[in-house]
C-alpha positions as CSV (number, residue, x, y, z in Angstrom):
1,X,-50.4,-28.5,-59.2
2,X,-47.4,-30.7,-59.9
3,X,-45.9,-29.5,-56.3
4,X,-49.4,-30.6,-54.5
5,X,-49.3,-33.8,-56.4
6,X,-45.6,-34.6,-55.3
7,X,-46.7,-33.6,-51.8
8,X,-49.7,-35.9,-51.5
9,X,-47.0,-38.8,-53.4
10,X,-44.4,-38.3,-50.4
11,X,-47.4,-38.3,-47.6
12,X,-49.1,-42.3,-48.8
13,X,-45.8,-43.6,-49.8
14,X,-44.8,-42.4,-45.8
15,X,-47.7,-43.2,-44.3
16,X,-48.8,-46.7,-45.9
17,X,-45.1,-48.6,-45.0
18,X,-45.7,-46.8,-41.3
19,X,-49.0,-48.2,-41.2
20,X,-48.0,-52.1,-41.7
21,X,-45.0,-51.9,-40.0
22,X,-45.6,-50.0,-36.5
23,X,-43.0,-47.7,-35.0
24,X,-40.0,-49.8,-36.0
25,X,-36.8,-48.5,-36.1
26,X,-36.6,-47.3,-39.8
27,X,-40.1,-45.9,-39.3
28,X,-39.0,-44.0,-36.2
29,X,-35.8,-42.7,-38.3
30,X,-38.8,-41.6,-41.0
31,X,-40.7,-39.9,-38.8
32,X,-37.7,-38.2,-37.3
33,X,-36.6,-36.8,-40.9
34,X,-40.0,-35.7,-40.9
35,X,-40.7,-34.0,-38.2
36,X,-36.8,-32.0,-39.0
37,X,-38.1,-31.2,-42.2
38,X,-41.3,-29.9,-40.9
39,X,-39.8,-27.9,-38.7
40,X,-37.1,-26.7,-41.6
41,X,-40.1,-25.0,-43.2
42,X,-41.9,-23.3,-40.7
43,X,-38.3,-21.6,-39.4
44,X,-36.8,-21.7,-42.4
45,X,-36.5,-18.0,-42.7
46,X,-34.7,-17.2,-39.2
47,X,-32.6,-19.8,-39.7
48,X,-31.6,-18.3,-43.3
49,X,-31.2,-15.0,-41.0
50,X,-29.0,-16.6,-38.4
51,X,-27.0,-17.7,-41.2
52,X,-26.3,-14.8,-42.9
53,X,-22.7,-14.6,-41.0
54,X,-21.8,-17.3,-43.2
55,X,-20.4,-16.1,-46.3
56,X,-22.3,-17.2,-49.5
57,X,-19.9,-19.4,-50.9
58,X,-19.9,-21.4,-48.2
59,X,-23.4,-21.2,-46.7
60,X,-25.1,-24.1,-48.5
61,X,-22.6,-26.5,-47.8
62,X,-22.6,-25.5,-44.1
63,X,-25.6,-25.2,-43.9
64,X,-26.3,-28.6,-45.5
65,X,-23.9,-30.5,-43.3
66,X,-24.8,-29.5,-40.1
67,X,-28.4,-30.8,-41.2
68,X,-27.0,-33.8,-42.4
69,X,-25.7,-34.7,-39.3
70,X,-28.6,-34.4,-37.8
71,X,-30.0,-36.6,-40.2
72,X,-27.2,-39.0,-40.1
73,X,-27.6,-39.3,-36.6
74,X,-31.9,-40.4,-37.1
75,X,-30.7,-43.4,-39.1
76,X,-28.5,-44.6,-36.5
77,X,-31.0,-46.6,-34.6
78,X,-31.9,-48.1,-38.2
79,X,-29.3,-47.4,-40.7
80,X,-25.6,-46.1,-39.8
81,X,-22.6,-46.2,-42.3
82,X,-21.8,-49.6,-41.0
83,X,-24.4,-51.7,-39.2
84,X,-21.9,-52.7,-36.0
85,X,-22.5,-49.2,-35.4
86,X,-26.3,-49.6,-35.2
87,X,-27.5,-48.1,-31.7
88,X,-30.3,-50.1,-30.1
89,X,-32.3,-49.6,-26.7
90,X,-29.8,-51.1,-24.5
91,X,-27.1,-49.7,-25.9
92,X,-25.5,-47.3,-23.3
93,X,-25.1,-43.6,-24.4
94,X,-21.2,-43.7,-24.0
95,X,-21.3,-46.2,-26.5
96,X,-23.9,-44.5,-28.2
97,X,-21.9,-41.2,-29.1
98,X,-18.9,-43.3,-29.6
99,X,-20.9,-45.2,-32.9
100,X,-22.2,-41.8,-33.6
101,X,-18.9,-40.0,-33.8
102,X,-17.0,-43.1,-36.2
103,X,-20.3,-42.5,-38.2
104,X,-19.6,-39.1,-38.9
105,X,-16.2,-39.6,-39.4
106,X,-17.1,-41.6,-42.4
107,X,-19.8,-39.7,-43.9
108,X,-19.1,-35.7,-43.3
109,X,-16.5,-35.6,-45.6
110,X,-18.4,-37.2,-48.2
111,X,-21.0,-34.9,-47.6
112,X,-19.0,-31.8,-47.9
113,X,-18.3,-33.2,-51.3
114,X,-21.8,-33.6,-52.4
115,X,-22.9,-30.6,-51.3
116,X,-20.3,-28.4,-53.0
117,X,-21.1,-30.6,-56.2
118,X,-24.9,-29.5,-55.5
119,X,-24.4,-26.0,-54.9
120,X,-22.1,-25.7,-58.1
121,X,-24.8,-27.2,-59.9
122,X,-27.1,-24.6,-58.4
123,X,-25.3,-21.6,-58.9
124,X,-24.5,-22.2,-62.7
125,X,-28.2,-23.7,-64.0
126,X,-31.3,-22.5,-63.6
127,X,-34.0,-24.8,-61.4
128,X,-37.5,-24.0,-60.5
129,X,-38.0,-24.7,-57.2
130,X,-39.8,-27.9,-57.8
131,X,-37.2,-28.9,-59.8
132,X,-34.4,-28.4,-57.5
133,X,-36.2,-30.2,-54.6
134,X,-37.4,-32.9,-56.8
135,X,-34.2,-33.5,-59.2
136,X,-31.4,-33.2,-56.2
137,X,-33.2,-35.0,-53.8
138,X,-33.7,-38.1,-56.9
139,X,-30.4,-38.3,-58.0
140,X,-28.5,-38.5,-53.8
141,X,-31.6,-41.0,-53.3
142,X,-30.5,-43.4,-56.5
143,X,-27.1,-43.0,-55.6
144,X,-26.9,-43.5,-52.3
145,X,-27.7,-46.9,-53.2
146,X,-31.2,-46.5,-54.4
147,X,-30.4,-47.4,-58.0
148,X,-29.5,-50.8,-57.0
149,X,-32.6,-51.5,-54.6
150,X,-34.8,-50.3,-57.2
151,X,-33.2,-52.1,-59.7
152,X,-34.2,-55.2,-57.8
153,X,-38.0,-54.3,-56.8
154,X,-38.9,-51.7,-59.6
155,X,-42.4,-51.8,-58.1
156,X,-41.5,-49.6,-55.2
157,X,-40.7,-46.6,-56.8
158,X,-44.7,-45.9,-56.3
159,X,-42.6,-45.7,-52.8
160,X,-39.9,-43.3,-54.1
161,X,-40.5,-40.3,-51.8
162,X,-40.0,-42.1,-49.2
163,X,-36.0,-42.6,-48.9
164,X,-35.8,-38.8,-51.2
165,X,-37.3,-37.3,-47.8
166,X,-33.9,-38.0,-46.1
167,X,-32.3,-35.2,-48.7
168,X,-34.7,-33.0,-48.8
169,X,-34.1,-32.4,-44.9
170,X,-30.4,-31.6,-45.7
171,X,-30.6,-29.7,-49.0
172,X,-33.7,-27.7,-49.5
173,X,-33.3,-25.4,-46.6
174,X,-29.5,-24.7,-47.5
175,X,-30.9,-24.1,-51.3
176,X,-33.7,-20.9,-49.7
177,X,-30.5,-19.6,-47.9
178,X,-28.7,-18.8,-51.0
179,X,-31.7,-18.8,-54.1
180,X,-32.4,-14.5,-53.1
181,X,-28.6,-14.3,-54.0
182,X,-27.8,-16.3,-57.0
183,X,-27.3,-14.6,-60.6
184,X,-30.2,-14.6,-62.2
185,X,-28.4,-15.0,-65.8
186,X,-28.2,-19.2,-64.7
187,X,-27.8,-21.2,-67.6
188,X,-31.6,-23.0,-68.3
189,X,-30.2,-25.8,-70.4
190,X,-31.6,-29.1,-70.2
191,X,-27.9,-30.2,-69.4
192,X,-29.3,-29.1,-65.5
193,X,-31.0,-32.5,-65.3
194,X,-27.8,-34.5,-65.9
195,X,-27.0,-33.7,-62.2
196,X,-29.7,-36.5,-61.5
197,X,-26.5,-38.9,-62.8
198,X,-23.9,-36.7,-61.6
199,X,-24.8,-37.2,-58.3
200,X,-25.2,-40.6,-59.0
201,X,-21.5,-40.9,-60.0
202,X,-20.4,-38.7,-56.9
203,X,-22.5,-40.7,-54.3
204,X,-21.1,-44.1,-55.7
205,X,-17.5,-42.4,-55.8
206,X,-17.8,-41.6,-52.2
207,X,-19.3,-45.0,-50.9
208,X,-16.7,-47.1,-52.5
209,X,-14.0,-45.2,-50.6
210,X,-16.5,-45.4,-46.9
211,X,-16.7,-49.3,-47.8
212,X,-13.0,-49.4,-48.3
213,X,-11.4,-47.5,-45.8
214,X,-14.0,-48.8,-43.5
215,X,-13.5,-52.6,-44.5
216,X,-9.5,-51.5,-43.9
217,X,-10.0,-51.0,-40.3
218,X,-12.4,-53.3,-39.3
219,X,-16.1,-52.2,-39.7
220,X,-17.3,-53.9,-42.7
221,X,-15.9,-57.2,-43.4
């Protein structure tokens, strides 16, 4: 019940802002994350199976990278690291993959990070499914600078699902590659839900470094 209720949240609070806006860019990157999630879960079990050569430990995170590379590279028609790096119509594709790469640069290592913290946190507690998709997928959303902009407009977390759709594309599938394998004497505390504010702290960690190594050589001024 919960999960359908979740699922019919994340579909208005995507299609409403689509509807009143048009195709812009940040709807394009939406639909994009979307469509990669979509397809996640109807091949989500042969892509588990071609990533079996991966050893456990280092599945997720592998696993969750690649994806969010994918991702990363959606958002940069509407949001890259830094917005000199935005790519627009007429910009050429030399130029393009250029932007793309110095993105990436930036923000892979700061995803291995995350990651690893996620699939610690998965491997010690126990999550429902729900749970997992729902708690991990809030607490990269408020701290990849969600907690600020919601801070600001409280009214649009009836909009919520929207931005959480972005880590759901990178982490849920990772999470099915390993969940068959992990011990099933997890810990069930209540302590699992502090990773909502642990990733918080990692995310904001992480984005002060981007912001200063990238104000350091020129992106950001």
């Amino acid at each position: 019940m919960l999960a359908r209720l979740y699922c019919a949240w994340a579909i208005l609070s995507i299609a409403g802002p689509i509807a009143i806006s048009g195709l812009d860019a940040q709807a394009t990157t939406r639909v994009l994350v979307v469509a990669l999630l979509a397809l996640e879960l109807g091949l989500g079990r042969h892509i588990v199976r071609l990533s079996e050569w991966i050893p456990l430990r280092a599945r997720f995170v592998v696993l969750g990278t690649l994806l969010a590379c994918v991702v990363e590279g959606f958002h940069m028609i509407s949001k890259p690291v830094f917005a000199s790096l935005t790519v627009a119509r007429d910009t050429p594709v030399s130029v393009a993959l250029e932007r793309y790469a110095i993105d990436l640069a930036f923000t892979v290592p700061a995803y291995l990070v995350i990651l690893a913290v996620i699939e610690r946190l998965a491997r010690y507690y126990r999550y429902t499914f729900w749970e997992y998709v729902f708690v991990m997928a809030l607490g990269q959303t408020l701290g990849d600078g969600g907690i600020f902009f919601f801070a600001s407009a409280p009214a649009l977390l009836a909009f919520l699902p929207y931005p959480m759709t972005n880590y759901h594309a990178l982490n849920v599938l990772p999470y099915l590659g390993i969940q068959g394998e992990l011990s099933p004497d997890r810990s069930s505390s209540r302590r699992r839900f502090l990773a909502v504010p642990l990733l918080i702290g990692v995310y904001l960690v992480c984005g002060a470094l981007i912001k200063w190594v990238g104000r350091s050589l020129g992106f950001e001024g």
